[in-house]
VEXLO-95968 format. One record per residue (C-alpha): residue in three letters; x, y, z. Coordinates in steps of 0.02 Angstrom, whole numbers, plus 50000, padded with zeros to 5 digits. Example, Ala and Ser with C-alpha at 12.3 -4.5 7.8 and 13.67 -1.06 7.14 Angstrom:
! VEXLO-95968
ala506154977550390/ser506844994750357/
END
This chain:
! VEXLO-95968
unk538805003350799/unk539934989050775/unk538304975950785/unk537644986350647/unk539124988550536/unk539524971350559/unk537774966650476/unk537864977950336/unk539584970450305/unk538854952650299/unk537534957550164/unk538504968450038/unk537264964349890/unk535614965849980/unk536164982350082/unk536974989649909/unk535314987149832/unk534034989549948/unk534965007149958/unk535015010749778/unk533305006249766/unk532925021049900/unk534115033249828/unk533345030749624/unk531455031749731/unk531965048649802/unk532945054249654/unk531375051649529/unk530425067549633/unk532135077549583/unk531435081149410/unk529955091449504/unk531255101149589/unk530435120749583/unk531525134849527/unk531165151849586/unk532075167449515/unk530765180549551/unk531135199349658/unk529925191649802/unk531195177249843/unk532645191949890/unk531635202750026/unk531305203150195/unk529665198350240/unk529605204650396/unk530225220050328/unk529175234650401/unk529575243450218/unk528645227850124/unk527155230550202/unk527335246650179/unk527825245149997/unk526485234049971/unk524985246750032/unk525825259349947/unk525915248749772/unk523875247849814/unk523625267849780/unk524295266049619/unk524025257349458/unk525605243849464/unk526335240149327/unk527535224049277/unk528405232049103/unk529785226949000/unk530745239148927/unk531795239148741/unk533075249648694/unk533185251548500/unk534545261748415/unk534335261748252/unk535905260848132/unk536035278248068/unk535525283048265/unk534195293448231/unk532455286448288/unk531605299148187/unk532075297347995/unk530655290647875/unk531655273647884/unk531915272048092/unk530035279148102/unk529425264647991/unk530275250648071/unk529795258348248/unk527975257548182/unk527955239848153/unk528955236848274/unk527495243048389/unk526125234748314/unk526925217248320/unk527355220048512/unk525525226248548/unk525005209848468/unk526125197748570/unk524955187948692/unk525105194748886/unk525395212348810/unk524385225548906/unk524885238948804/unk526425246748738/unk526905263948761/unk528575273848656/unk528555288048535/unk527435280748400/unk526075285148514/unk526725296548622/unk525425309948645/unk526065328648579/unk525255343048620/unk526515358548572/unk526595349048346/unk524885352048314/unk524585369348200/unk522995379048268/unk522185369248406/unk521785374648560/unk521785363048729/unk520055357748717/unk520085351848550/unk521725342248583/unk520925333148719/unk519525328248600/unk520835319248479/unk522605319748560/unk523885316948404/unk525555307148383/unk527045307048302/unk526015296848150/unk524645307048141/unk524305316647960/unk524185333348021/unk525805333748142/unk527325343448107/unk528755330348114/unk529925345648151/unk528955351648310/unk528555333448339/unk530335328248367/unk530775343348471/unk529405340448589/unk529955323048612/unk531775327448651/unk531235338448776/unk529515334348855/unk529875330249016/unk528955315149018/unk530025307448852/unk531835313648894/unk532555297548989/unk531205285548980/unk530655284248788/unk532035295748703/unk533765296948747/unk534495316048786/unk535735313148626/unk534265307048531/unk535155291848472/unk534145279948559/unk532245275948601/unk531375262348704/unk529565253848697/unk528945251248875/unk527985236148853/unk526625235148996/unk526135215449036/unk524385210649090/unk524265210849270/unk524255197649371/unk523035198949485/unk523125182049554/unk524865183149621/unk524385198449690/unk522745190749784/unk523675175649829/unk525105186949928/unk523865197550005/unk522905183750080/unk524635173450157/unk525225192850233/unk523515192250321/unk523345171950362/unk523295170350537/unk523555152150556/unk525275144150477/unk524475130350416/unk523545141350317/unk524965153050254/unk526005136950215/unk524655132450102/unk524555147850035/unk526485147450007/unk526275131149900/unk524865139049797/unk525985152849790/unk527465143949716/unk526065131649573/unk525425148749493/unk527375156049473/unk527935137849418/unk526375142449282/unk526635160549286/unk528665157549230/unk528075146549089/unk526955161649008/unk528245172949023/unk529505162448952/unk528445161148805/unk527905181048808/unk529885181448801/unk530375169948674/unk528905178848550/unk529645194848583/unk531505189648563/unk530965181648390/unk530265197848326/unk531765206448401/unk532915196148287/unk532135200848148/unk532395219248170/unk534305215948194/unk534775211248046/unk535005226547954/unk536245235348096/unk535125240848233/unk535305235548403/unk534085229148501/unk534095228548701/unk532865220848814/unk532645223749003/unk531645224449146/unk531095212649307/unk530035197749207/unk531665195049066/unk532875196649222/unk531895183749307/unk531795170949173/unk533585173349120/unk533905170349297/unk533015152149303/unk534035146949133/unk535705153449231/unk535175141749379/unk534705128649267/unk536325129749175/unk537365132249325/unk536725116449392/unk537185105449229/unk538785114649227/unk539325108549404/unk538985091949354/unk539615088149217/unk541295098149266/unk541415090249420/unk541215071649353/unk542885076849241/unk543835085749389/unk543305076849525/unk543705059849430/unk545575065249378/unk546085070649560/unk544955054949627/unk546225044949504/unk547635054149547/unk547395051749735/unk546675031749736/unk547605027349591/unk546275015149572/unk544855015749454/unk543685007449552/unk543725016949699/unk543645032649584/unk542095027649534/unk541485022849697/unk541705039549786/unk541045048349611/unk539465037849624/unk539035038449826/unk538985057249784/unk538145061449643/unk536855050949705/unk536675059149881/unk536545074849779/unk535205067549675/unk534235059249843/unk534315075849916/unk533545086749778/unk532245074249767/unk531765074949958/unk531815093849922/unk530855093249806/unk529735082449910/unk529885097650043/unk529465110349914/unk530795118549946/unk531325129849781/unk532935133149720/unk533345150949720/unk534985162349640/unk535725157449807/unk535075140449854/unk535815133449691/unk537565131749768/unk536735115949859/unk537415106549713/unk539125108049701/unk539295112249911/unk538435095449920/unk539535086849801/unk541205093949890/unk540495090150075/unk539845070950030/unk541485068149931/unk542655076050095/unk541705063850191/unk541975047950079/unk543985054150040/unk544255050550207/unk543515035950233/unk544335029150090/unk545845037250127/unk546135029150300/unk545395011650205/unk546985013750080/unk548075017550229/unk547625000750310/unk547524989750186/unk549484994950169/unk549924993450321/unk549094977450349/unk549324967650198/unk548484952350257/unk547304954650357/unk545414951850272/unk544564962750174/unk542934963250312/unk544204967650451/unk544824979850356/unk543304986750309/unk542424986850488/unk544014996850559/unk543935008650432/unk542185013750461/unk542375012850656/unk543755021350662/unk543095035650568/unk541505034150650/unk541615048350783/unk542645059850674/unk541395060350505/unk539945059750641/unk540595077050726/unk541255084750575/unk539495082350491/unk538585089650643/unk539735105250633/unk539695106850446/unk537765106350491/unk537715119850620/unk538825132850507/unk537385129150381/unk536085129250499/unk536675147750579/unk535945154650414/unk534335154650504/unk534805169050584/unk534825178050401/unk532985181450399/unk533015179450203/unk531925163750151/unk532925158050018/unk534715158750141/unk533645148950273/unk532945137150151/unk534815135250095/unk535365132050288/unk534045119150298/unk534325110750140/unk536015107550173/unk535765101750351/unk534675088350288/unk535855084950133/unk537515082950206/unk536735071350357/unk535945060150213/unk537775061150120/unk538475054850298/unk537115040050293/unk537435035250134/unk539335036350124/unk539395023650253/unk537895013350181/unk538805011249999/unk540575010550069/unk540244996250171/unk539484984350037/unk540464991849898/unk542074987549968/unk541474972250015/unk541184968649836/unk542874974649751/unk544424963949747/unk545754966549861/unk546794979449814/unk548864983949846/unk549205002849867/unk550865010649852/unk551505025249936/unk551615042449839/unk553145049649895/unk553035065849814/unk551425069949962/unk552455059450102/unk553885072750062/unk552715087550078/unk551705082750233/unk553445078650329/unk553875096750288/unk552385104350349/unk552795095150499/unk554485098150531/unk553835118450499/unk552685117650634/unk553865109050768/unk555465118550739/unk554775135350659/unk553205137850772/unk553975158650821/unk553985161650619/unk552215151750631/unk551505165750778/unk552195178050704/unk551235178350528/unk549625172550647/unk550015187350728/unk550105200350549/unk548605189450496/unk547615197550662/unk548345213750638/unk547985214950432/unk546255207450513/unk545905222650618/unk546195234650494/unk545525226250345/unk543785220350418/unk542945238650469/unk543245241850271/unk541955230350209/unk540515235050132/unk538805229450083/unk538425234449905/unk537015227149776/unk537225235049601/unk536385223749532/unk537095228149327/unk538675222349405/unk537875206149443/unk538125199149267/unk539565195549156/unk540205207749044/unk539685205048867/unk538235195448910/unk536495200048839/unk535615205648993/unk537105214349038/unk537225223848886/unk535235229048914/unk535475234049072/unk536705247149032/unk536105255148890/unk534555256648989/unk535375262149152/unk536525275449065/unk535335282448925/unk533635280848982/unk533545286549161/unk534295270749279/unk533815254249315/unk533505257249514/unk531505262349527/unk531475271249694/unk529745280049749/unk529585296249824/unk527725297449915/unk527185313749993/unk525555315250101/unk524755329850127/unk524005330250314/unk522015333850306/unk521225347350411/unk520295332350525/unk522135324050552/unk522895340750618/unk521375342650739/unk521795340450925/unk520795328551015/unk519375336351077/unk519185349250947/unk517505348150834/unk517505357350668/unk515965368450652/unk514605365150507/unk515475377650378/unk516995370650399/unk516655351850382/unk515665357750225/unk517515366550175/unk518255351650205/unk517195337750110/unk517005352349963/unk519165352549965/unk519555334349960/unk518245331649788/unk519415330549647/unk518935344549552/unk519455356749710/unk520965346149773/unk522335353249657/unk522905370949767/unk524655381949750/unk525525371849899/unk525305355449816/unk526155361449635/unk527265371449749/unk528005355349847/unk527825345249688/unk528935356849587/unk530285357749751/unk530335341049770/unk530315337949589/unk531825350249571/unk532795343749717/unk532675324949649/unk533355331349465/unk534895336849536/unk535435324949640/unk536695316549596/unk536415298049540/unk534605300249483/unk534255298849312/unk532245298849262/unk531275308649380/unk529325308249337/unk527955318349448/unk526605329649450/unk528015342549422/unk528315334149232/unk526325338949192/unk526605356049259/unk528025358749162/unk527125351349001/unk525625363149038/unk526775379749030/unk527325374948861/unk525565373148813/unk524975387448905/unk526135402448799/unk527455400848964/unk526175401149117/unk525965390749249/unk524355376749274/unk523255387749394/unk522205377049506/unk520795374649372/unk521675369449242/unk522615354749336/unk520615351149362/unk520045352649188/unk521265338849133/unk521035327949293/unk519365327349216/unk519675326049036/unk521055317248993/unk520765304148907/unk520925286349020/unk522675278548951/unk523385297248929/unk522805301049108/unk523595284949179/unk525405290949093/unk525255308749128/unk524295312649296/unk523545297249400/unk525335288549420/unk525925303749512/unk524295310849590/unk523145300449717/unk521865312749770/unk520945300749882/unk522435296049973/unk522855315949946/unk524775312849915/unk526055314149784/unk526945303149711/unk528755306449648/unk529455291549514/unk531085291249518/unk532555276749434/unk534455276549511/unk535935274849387/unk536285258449458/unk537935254449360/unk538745270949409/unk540465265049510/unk540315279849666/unk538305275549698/unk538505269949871/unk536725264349900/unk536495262850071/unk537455281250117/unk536405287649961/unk534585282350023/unk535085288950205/unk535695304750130/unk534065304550033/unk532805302850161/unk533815315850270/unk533905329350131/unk532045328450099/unk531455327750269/unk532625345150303/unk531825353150129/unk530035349150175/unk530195353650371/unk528995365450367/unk527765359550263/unk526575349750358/unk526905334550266/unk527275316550306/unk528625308750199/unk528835290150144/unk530275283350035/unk530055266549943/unk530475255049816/unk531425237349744/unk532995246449784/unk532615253549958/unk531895233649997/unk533385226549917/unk534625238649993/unk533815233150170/unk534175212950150/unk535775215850127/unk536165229650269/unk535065214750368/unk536355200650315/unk537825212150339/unk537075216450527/unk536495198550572/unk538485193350534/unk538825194350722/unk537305183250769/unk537705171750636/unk539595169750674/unk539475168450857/unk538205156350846/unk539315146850738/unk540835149750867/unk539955147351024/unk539185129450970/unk540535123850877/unk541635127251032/unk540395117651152/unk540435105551018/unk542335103351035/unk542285104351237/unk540985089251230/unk542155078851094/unk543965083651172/unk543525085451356/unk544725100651362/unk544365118251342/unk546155122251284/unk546025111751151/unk544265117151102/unk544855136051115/unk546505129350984/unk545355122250872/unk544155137950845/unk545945150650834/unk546525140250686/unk544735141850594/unk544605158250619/unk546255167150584/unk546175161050413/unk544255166250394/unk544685183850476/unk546105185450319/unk544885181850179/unk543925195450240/unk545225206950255/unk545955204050108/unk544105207250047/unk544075225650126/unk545825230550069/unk545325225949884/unk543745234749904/unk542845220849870/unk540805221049930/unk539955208650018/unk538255202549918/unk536925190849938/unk537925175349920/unk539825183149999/unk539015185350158/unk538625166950190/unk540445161250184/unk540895164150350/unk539755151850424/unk539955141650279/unk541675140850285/unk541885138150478/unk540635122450473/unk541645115750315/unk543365120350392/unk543285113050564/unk542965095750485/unk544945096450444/unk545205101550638/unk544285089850694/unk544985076250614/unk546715080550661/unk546465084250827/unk545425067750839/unk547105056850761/unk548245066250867/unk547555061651018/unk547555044250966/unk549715045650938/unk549835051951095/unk549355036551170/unk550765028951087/unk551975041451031/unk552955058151126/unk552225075551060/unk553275075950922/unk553045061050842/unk551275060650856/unk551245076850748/unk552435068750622/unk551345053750618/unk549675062950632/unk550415074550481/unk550675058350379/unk549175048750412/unk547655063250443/unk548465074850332/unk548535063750163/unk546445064750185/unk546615083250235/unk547965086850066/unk546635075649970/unk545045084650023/unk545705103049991/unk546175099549840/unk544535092349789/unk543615106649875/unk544775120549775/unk544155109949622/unk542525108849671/unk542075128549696/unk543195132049553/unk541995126549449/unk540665142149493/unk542035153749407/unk541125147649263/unk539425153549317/unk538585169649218/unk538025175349408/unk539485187749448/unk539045184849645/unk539355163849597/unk540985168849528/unk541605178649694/unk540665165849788/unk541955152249711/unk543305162549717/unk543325168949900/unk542785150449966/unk544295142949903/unk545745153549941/unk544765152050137/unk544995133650099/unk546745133750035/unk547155143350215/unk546065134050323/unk547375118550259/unk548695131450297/unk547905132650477/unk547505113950512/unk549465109950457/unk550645124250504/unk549525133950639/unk548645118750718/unk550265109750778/unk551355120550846/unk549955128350975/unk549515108051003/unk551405105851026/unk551595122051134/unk550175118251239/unk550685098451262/unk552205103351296/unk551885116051416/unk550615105351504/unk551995091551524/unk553335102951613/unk552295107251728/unk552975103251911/unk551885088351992/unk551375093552170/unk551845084052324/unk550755072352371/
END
């Protein structure tokens, strides 16, 4: 190591460039960095209720929809003025390009406003609320109540209506997923993955200008006092890239200002401020272009890489220039080489082993099963090692090519850390004893946490997509889709093995399951149960099913029920798009099952989602016991809802992998298990508080939340480490006490410096429009601010009461 550093020493200007010239190489393929905002990116893929989902998506026609709100000034949707606007509104949406179709109550079919026509003649020529020969009276009323309108076109006040805008399938996505869920070879499903990833790349720039067309024609219906709201999964996703994007330009340019005032404050130099600013921003730029070069994507979650990079490259150089500063002023004439070499050997072993840690807390997110938290574990694995390399790489020709410096002491931090010594030597009961409450407030705070994903709540108040979100979730029917699917067992599946049907009743059977004789009294009897049950639970809004056309079909029919041959007659008749909206989304005869469309009120505050979808499942298995059914719930919120009960559950693998190598890790460096067991207390009894505190305030855990621990832990034994590492090295010279004073005033500067930049580093996602971002910030730096608690109150009095301990023990006879 010393051979090595001793060469790159001797060439400053070649190894400074030669460097560079790698880092700008590597930082050009940053610009082709992928983003990748879409649903897909946030499941499970082994999740047995994806595949499960995904067959079941294959029975029926799927549909990718946007939906707008529109409530017009005066708030009603059905004056000669809201009608007109609502008209052209319609047309102009219809005519946007990657517009399937759009459906609202323009043309809403009616079937109770029409004055002397009977059901066969209204199939011929189905009218709508524009047609000449409608009664706008009638027409209204049967909008407002038709169980198909109320919550999903037309508000129950009536003061609101939406367009569901249907997008053109794509097909390609769809063929491209099936075919990597059935590669057998990974080569092949890796190259599936990439194709996978070009055609979104191409498939987010459509739909970014599907968006923008429809936003523009949106403006121009706002400017007379209506408001306009836009929602669904394709405007969530895009708005999702541009908060990435934005969160990303953000960091940096917040950082360069924060980072460079407490660089400045802490070097008092602006050289060396600039120094440590530029070794890090351009790791960070190396390493998004060699993950680019990866393909790996940046996801909501994998877009903390930026500033987590930033904070972990810049702990890394702080302390290196740190103990360089300390050196240089306590040896005032020695050269600047010397000075140089011993800083970077010195620090060697320390920034080497708190690297590897840092990389093993990231690295434990393996364990999540989520591609875009592995991807992140990797990604900073490689990052942080290649802002190790190049730390070390710059430092040592950069300082080699500044002018010799003299540093002064800052008495104001000398005062501070000698306190926070003297605390830990003569206070260490008052120490134990808030370790001790900390455990306690630990115990009872932790079983509180929760898991929760309501996903309204995921954006800022005030914002845009917030704003669309809720008028959608609270007065059309919930944001949530959730699927009920009930099959009806065939005569040849409830045969016994062994048992042959005779001739007359396999000619039954094949004459039952044609479509004209499928419709019977159980199915319309379950449907309307079901149907019934589902309405009056509590946190459903919209409930859509065959149960909705049955309850049309009385109104039609003077008060009676659909018998058998009616259901047939308009299974046959209906006109194609009519059928698709009224019947075949809710009816798959050749799969013979039901299918029961339901949407959650996602922003209601008591929906607990994973209770509710147990309760759910439980309540409709009990109400259809006896029915001879099979029952299947799915859904984005049932999938959702299950990767983050799987993050919350894979916690325990992921922290005692974490613990486990971090402590063998510590055995290897310090040679004493003691020490090693010290070392993992004082990381974890400030982690353990965070999370308490996080279950007293009711707080839940998301996507991004649940990562801290092992983030946190790999970031926070660094400080350990370092101590522990410098306090060994007083010993050698100095009695217990000292060598905490001394380890307090030499370590602890870098450990005071490094906090302080990390606080200012992940304050900086409190900015962020992601809500989870925010927390995210939030909850990593009060860990931080205690994890310096830890490494300078809690960390030297159990070194000092173990040392001392060890010392007064009586030395046997020899």
């Amino acid at each position: 190591m010393a051979f090595f550093l001793k060469f790159l020493i001797n060439h400053p200007k070649s190894t400074f460039l030669l460097t560079l010239l790698i880092c700008v190489l590597l930082s050009f393929f940053a610009f082709k960095l992928h983003f990748d905002a879409s649903a897909e990116s946030l499941l499970l893929e082994d999740d047995k209720d994806l595949k499960i989902f995904r067959e079941l998506s294959k029975h029926y026609k799927s549909d990718n929809f946007l939906m707008l709100a529109f409530k017009p000034s005066d708030e009603n949707p059905f004056s000669q003025t809201s009608l007109k606007k609502l008209e052209n509104l319609h047309k102009e949406l219809e005519g946007v390009r990657g517009v399937e179709r759009v459906f609202s109550i323009i043309n809403a079919p009616l079937l109770l406003s029409s004055e002397n026509k009977d059901l066969k003649e209204l199939m011929q020529n189905i009218p709508n609320i524009t047609s000449k020969d409608i009664n706008q009276s009638k027409a209204k009323d049967e909008i407002l109540t038709s169980p198909f309108y109320q919550n999903n076109i037309i508000a129950k006040d009536g003061k609101t209506t939406a367009f569901i805008i249907y997008l053109k399938p794509d097909l390609t996505y769809i063929d491209l997923i099936s075919a990597r869920d059935s590669a057998k070879d990974e080569d092949e499903r890796e190259h599936l993955r990439t194709q996978i990833q070009k055609h979104q790349a191409e498939q987010n720039a459509l739909t970014k200008a599907l968006l923008t067309q429809i936003r523009t024609i949106i403006s121009s219906y706002e400017k007379d006092g209506a408001r306009l709201y836009l929602g669904g999964v394709s405007m969530i996703s895009d708005d999702m890239i541009s908060y990435i994007k934005d969160d990303l330009a953000l960091y940096g340019i917040s950082l360069v200002f924060l980072l460079g005032f407490a660089l400045w404050y802490f070097f008092r130099s602006f050289a060396l401020m600039i120094l440590a600013l530029f070794i890090c921003f351009t790791a960070l730029s190396s390493a998004s272009g060699l993950f680019a070069l990866l393909n790996f994507p940046v996801t909501v979650i994998s877009s903390n890489y930026a500033p987590l990079m930033l904070i972990i490259t810049l702990s890394v150089v702080v302390h290196l220039i740190t103990h360089f500063i300390e050196i240089s002023r306590l040896y005032p004439n020695t050269t600047q080489k010397r000075l140089v070499l011993q800083t970077l050997l010195a620090k060697a072993k320390p920034s080497f082993f708190a690297i590897f840690t840092t990389m093993i807390g990231f690295f434990s997110l393996i364990f999540s099963h989520i591609e875009p938290i592995i991807k992140l574990g990797i990604m900073m694995s490689l990052g942080i090692a290649l802002g190790l390399i190049l730390s070390y790489l710059f430092l040592s020709s950069a300082l080699m090519l500044l002018k010799r410096q003299n540093f002064t002491q800052k008495e104001f931090k000398l005062s501070f850390l000698l306190w926070c010594a003297n605390v830990s030597i003569k206070r260490k009961k008052f120490i134990y004893a808030l370790a001790f409450i900390t455990l306690i407030l630990a115990f009872v705070g932790i079983p509180k946490l929760k898991v929760e994903n309501s996903f309204v709540n995921y954006f800022k108040d005030g914002s845009a997509i917030k704003e669309g979100l809720l008028v959608i979730d609270k007065d059309l029917g919930g944001t949530l889709p959730l699927d009920i699917i009930v099959r009806f067992k065939t005569a040849k599946s409830q045969m016994k093995e062994g048992e042959i049907l005779d001739s007359f009743e396999n000619e039954f059977e094949s004459l039952a399951l044609k479509d004209t004789y499928w419709f019977d009294s159980k199915k319309t009897r379950i449907a309307k149960k079901v149907h019934h049950f589902l309405e009056n639970k509590e946190f459903v809004g919209s409930v859509l099913s065959l149960n909705s056309l049955l309850s049309l079909g009385k109104s039609i029919n003077n008060g009676k029920d659909l018998d058998d041959f009616a259901l047939a007659f308009l299974n046959e008749n209906l006109p194609p798009n009519f059928k698709q909206d009224l019947l075949s989304s809710f009816v798959n005869i050749k799969q013979n099952e039901l299918r029961f469309s339901i949407r959650v009120i996602d922003s209601n505050p008591n929906l607990k989602r994973d209770t509710f979808l147990k309760n759910l499942e439980n309540e409709l298995n009990e109400l259809l016991k006896n029915e001879d059914v099979e029952l299947q719930i799915t859904g984005i919120m049932l999938l959702y809802n299950n990767m983050l009960q799987s993050l919350f559950s894979s916690q325990f693998d992921t922290l005692a992998f974490v613990v486990l190598a971090i402590f063998a890790l510590f055995v290897l460096i310090f040679r004493s298990f003691k020490i090693a067991t010290i070392a993992i207390i004082c990381n974890l009894i400030p982690l353990s508080l965070v999370f308490a505190f996080m279950g007293f305030l009711n707080v839940p855990l998301d996507l991004m939340s649940i990562t801290i621990a092992a983030i946190a832990i790999g970031i926070g034994v660094d400080d350990i480490l370092h101590y522990i590492y410098r306090f060994k090295e007083e010993l050698k010279h100095n009695g217990v006490k000292k060598a905490i004073v001394n380890s307090h005033l030499f370590i602890g500067t870098a450990l005071y410096y490094t906090t302080i930049s990390i606080v200012l580093g992940f304050s900086v996602m409190m900015s962020s429009n992601f809500i989870p971002t925010i927390y995210f910030g939030i909850l990593t730096t009060l860990v931080m601010i205690l994890l310096l608690f830890g490494s300078l109150f809690l960390l030297p009095s159990l070194l000092i009461s173990f040392y001392t301990k060890r010392n007064n023990k009586p030395k046997l006879l020899r």
